[in-house]
C-alpha positions in Angstrom: -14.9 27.0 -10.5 -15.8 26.5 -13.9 -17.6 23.4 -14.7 -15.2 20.3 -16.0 -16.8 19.0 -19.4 -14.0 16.9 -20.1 -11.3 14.1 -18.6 -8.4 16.4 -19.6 -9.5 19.5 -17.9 -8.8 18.1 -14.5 -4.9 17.8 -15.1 -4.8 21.6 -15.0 -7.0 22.0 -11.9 -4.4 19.2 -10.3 -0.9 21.2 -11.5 -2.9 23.9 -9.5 -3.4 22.0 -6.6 -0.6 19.7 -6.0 2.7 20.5 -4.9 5.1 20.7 -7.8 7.2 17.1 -6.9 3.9 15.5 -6.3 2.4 17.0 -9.9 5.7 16.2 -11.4 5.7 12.5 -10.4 2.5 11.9 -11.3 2.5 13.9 -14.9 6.1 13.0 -16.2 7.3 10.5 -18.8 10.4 9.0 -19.1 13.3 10.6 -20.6 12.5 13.2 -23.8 8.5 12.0 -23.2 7.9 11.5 -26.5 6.2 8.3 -26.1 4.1 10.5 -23.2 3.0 12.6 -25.9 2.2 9.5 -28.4 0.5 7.5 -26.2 -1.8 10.4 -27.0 -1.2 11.5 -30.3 -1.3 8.0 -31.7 -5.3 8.0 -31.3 -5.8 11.2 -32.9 -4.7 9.2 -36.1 -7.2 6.7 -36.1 -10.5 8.0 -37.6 -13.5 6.6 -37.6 -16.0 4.8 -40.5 -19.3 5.5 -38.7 -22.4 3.4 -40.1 -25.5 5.3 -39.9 -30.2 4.6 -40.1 -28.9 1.6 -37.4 -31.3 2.0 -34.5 -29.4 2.9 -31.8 -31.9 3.9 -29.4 -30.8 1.0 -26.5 -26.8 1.0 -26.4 -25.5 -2.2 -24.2 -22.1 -1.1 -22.8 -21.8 -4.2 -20.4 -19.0 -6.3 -20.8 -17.3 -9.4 -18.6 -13.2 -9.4 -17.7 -12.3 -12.4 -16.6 -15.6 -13.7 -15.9 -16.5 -10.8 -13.9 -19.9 -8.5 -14.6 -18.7 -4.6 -15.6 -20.9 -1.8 -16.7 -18.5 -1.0 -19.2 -15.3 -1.7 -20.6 -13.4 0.9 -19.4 -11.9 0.0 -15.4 -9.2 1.7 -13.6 -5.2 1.1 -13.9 -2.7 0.9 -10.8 -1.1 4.2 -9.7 0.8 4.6 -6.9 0.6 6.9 -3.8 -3.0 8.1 -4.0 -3.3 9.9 -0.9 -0.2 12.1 -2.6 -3.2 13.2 -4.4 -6.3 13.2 -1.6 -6.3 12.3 2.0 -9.0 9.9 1.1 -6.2 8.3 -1.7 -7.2 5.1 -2.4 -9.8 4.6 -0.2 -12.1 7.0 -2.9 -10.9 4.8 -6.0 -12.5 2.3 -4.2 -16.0 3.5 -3.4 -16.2 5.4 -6.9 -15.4 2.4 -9.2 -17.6 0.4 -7.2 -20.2 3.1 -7.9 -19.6 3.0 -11.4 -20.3 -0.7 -11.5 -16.0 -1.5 -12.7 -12.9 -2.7 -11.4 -10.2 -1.4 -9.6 -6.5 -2.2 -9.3 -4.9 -1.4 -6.3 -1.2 -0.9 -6.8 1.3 -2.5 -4.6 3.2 0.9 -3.9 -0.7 2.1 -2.3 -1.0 4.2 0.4 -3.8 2.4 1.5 -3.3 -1.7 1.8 -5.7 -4.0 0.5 -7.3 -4.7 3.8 -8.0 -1.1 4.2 -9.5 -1.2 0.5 -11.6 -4.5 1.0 -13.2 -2.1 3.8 -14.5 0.3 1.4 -17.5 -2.3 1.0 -18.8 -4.6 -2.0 -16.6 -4.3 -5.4 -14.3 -6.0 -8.3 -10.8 -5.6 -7.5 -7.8 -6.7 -9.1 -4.1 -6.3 -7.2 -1.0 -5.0 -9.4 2.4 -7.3 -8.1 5.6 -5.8 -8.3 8.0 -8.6 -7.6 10.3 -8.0 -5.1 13.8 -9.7 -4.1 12.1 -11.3 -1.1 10.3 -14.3 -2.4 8.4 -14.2 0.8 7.5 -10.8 0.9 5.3 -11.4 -2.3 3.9 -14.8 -1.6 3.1 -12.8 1.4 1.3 -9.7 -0.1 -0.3 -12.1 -2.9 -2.1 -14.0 0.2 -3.3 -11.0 1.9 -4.3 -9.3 -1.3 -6.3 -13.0 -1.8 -7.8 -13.2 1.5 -9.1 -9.9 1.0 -11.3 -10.7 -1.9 -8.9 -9.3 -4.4 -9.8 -11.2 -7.8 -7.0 -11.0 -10.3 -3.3 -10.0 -10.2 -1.6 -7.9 -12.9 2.1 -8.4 -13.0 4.0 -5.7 -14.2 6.8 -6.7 -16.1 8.2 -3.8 -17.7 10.1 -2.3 -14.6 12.9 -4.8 -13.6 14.6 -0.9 -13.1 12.8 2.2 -12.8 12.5 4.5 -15.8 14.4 7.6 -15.9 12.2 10.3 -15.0 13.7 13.6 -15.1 11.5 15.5 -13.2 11.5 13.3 -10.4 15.6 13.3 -10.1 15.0 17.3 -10.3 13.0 17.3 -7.5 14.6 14.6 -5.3 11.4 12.3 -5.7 10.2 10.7 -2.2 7.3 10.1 -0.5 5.9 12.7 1.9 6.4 12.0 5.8 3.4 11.4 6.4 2.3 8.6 4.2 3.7 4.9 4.1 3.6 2.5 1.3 0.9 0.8 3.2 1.4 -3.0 2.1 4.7 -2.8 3.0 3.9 -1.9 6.8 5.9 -3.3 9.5 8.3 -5.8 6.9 11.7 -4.8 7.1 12.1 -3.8 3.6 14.2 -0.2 3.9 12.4 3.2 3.1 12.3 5.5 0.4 14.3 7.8 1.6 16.2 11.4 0.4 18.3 10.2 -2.4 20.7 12.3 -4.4 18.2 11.5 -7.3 15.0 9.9 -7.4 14.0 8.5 -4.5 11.7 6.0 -5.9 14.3 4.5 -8.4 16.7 3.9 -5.8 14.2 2.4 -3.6 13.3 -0.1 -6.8 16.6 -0.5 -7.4 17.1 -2.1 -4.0 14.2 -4.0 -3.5 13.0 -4.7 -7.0 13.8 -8.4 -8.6 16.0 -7.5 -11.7 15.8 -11.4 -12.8 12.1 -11.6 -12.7 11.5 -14.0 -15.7 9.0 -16.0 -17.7 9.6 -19.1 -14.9 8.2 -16.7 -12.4 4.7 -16.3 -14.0 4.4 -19.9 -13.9 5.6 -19.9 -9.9 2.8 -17.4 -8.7 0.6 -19.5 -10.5 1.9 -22.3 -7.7 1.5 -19.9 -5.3 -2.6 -18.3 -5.9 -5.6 -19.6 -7.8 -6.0 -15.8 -8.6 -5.5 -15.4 -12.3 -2.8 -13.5 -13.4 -2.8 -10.3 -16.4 0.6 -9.9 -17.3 0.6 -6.3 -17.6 3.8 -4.3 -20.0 3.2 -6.5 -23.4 4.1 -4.4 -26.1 4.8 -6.6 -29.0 3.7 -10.4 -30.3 6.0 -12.1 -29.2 5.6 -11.3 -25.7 1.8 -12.2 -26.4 2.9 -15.7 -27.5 4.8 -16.7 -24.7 2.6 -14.7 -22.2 -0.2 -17.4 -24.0 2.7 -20.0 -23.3 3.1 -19.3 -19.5 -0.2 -19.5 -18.8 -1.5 -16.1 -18.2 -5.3 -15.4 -18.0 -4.8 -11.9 -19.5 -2.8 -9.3 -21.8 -2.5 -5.3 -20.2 -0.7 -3.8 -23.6 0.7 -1.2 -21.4 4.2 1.1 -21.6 3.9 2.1 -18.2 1.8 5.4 -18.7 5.1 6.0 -21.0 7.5 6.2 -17.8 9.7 3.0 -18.6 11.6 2.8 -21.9 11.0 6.1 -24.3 10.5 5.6 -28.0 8.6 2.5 -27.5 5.4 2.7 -29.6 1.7 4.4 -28.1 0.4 1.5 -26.7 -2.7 2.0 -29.0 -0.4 1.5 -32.0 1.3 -1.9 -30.7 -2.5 -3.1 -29.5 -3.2 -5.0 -32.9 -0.3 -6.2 -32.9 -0.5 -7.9 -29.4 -3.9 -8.9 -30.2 -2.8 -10.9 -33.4 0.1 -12.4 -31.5 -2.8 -13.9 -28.4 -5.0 -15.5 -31.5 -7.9 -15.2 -29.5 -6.5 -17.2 -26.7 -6.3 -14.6 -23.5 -8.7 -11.4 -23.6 -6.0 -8.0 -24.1 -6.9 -4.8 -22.6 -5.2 -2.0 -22.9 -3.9 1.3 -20.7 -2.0 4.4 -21.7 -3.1 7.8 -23.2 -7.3 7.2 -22.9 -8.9 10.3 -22.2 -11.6 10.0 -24.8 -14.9 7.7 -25.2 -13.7 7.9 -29.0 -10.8 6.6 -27.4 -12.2 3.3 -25.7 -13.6 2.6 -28.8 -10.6 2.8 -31.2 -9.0 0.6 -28.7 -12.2 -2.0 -29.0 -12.3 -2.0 -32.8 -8.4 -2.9 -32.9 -9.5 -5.9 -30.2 -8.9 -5.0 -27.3 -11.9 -6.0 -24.7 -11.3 -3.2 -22.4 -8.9 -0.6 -20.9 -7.8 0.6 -17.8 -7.1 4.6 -17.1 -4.4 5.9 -14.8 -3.4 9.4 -15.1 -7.6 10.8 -15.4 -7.9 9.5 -12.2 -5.3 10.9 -10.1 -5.6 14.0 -11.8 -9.4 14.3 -10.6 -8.7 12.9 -7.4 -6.8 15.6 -6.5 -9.3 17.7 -8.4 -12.5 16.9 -6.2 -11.9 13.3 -4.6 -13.9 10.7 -5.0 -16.6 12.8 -6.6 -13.9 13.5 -9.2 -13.4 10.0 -10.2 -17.2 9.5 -10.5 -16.8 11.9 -13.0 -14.2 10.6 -15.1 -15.6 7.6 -15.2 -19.3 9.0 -15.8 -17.6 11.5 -18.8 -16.1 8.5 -20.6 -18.7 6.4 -20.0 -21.0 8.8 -21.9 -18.5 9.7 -24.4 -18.2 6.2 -25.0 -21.9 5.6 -25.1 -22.6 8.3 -27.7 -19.5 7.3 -30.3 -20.9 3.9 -30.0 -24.3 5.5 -31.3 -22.9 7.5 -33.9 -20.6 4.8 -35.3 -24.1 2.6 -35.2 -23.3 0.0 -33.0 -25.5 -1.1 -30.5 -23.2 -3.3 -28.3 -19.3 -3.6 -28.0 -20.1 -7.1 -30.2 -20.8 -4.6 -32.9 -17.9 -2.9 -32.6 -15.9 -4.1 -35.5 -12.8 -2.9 -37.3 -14.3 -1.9 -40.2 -15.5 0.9 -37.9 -12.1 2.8 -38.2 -9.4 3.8 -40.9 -5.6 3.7 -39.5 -2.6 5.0 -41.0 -1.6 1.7 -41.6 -4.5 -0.1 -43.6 -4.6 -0.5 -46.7 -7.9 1.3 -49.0 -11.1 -0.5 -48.3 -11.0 -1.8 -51.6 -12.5 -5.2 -50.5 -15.1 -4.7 -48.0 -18.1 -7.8 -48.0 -20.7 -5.6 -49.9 -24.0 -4.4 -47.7 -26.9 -5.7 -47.1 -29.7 -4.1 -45.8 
């Protein structure tokens, strides 16, 4: 096999691998995907305003989330179903972002529970919530994801319905025999079973709480002393109130562009977001990072980190956990070397006068340099 020299590469060595409906569900967008394609596009519009004779021979990529110690700011976003992907699923997330020295979110639709993940060993892990009808179900899950040393929770409040995903109704979308949605073991909660479309959407569609609201943020904070990232913020407003209810944290996410099509690349709502928090919460962001020049465009428009999705599946299915190493060692030293070329010697440094988007205005009035 040819040898992978970037994060996008392993999406092709995946379409090879998986089974089409698996591929499919873990590839597709909602609707037309043309937010899919932005959340992509939108950073090849941002270019960059390097500074050069900085010394830039020690780069400090080490950041903190949420109090927490990372190597760098680039952690790893909830998908679902990982051992759809690699027997070892979720269990290989685990042990490679802990390697890495970053966080993990385990989503709730995991293959693996978090007990099973808290085995891996020593790590930072944060637990995504979906919010189910059954109150006690998730006070439930929120304990157990507590008790086993879980550290933050990140809501996701862009899915009171499931997205339309075409390919997944094609394909009659369910989860293979085999695996279970493991944190969901043994509660009498119905299956995903054969539907006459997507199997997953009609399984959300009866468990899922369609009235999940505002009031809600502030009752898990009743229920955990975890803090809580609301993750699916896509405009200021949201930021506000998100400020309002209490949360710890912003994810400026559109759902790896499988929710509502034609929203914005989350990259192009991020500065918006981060105006709308005022420096209150920290706001990360997730969708379309496949690039160290990537991470930081998201840092110069404020966010204080981002979370990947897709790039680890893709090379989880690729080569397992060494796979994920990978990704996360590639961007890591993409990141590493954009940060030397645009001189900046720590993520501090990163500034917004670092880039040129299609929506500033001519650098007439930049503070004039000193040396």
């Amino acid at each position: 096999m040819e040898e992978v020299t970037n994060v996008t590469e392993y999406q092709e060595i995946a379409k090879k691998k998986l089974p089409k409906m698996v591929y499919d569900y873990y590839a597709s967008g909602a609707e037309d995907q043309w937010t899919l394609a932005e959340n992509r596009n939108a950073f090849s519009r941002i270019l960059f305003r390097p500074r050069i004779l900085i010394d830039v021979s020690k780069i400090d990529m080490t950041t903190t989330v949420l109090g927490f110690k990372i190597s760098m700011p680039i952690m790893i976003a909830p998908t679902a179903m990982q051992k759809m992907a690699h027997p070892e699923g979720e269990y290989a997330t685990a042990r490679a972002a802990s390697a890495a020295g970053t966080i993990m979110t385990l989503s709730s639709w995991a293959t693996s529970s978090v007990e099973e993940v808290a085995s891996t060993g020593p790590g930072i892990r944060f637990f995504q919530l979906y919010v189910y009808k059954d109150r006690n179900v998730v006070a439930q899950l929120v304990r157990r994801a507590e008790r086993a040393g879980f550290k933050a929770i990140a809501l996701t409040v862009d899915t009171p319905r499931l997205g339309r995903r075409e390919a997944d109704i094609k394909n009659r979308f369910v989860l293979p025999p085999f695996l279970t949605l493991k944190n969901f073991e043994g509660l009498d909660l119905g299956k995903m079973d054969q539907a006459n479309d997507s199997g997953l959407a009609s399984y959300v569609a009866g468990q899922i709480d369609r009235t999940l609201s505002w009031k809600d943020v502030q009752w898990l904070q009743t229920i955990t002393s975890m803090p809580i990232l609301v993750k699916g913020v896509i405009t200021a407003e949201d930021a506000r109130l998100a400020v309002q209810a209490g949360a710890a944290g912003i994810i400026v996410s559109n759902h790896g562009a499988r929710q509502l099509d034609y929203v914005p690349a989350t990259i192009s709502a991020l500065e918006e977001v981060v105006k709308g928090a005022q420096g209150r919460i920290p706001v990360f962001l997730d969708g379309g990072v496949r690039r160290g020049t990537d991470v930081f465009k998201a840092l110069a428009l404020g966010a204080s980190g981002i979370f990947i999705g897709r790039p680890v599946v893709f090379s989880l299915a690729a080569e397992g956990e060494a796979g994920v190493k990978k990704v996360l060692q590639m961007l890591r030293d993409e990141f590493e070397l954009t940060m030397a070329l645009s001189g900046c010697r720590s993520l501090k440094e990163i500034t917004r006068n670092h880039i040129v988007t299609e929506w500033d205005t001519p650098h007439a009035a930049l503070p004039a340099p000193r040396l």
